[in-house]
C-alpha positions in Angstrom: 1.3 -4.2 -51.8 4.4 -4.7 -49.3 2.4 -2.8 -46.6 0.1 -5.1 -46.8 2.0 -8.0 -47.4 3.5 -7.1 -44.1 0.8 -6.0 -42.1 -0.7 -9.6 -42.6 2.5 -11.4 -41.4 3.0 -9.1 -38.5 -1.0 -9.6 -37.7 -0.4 -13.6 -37.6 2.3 -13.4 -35.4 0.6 -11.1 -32.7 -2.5 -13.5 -33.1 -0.2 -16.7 -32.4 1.5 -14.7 -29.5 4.6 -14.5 -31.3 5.4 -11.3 -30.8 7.4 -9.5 -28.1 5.7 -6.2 -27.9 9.2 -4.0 -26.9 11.1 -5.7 -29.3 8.3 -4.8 -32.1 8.0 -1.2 -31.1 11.9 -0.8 -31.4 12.1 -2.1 -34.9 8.9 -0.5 -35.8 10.6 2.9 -35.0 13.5 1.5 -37.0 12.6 0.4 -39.7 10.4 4.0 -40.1 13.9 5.9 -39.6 15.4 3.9 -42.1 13.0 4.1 -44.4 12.6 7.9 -44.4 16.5 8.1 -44.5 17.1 5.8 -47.4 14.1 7.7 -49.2 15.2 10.9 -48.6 18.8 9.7 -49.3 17.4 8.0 -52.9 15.5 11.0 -53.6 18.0 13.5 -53.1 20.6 11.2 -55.7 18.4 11.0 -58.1 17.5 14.8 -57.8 21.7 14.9 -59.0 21.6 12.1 -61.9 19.0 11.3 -64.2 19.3 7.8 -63.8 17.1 5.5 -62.7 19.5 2.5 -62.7 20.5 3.5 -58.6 17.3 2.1 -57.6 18.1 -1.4 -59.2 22.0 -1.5 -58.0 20.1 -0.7 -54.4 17.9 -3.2 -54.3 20.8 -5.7 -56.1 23.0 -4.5 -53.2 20.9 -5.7 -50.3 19.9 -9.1 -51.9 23.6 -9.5 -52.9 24.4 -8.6 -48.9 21.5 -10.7 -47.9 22.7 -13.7 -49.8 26.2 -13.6 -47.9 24.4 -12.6 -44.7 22.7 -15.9 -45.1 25.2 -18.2 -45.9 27.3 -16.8 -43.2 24.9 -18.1 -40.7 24.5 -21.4 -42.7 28.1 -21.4 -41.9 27.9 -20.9 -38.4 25.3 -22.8 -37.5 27.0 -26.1 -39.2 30.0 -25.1 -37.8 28.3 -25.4 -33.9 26.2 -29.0 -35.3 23.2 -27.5 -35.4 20.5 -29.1 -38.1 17.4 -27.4 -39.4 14.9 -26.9 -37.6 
């Protein structure tokens, strides 16, 4: 479901010219290493514990550090007078 979820917002973005080619390739590549790292990581914990509750905190974790990410930026960018937009 998120591959294609993704796929279809990465397909309207290269259809409106959105895209910068080298910058996509780069975080394709990324995002792939990442993936494999944090599954092989999640895999390997859970191989230790029989708990399933790590998946939850890790998911919790990155919308927790998404959520500050966020209103870090909203911070900045009201400090500098920008609006939406």
């Amino acid at each position: 479901m998120i591959l294609y979820t993704s796929f279809t917002a990465t397909t309207s973005f290269f259809v409106f010219g959105l895209v910068v080619k080298d910058y996509a390739a780069v975080c394709f590549f990324l995002g792939f290493g990442a993936t494999w790292v944090g599954q092989v990581g999640m895999t390997k914990l859970m191989e230790g514990n029989e708990r399933n509750s790590y998946i939850a905190f890790s998911i919790g974790g990155v919308v927790a550090v998404s959520a500050v990410m966020m209103g870090v930026q909203s911070i900045i960018s009201l400090a500098e007078g920008k609006t939406g937009g």
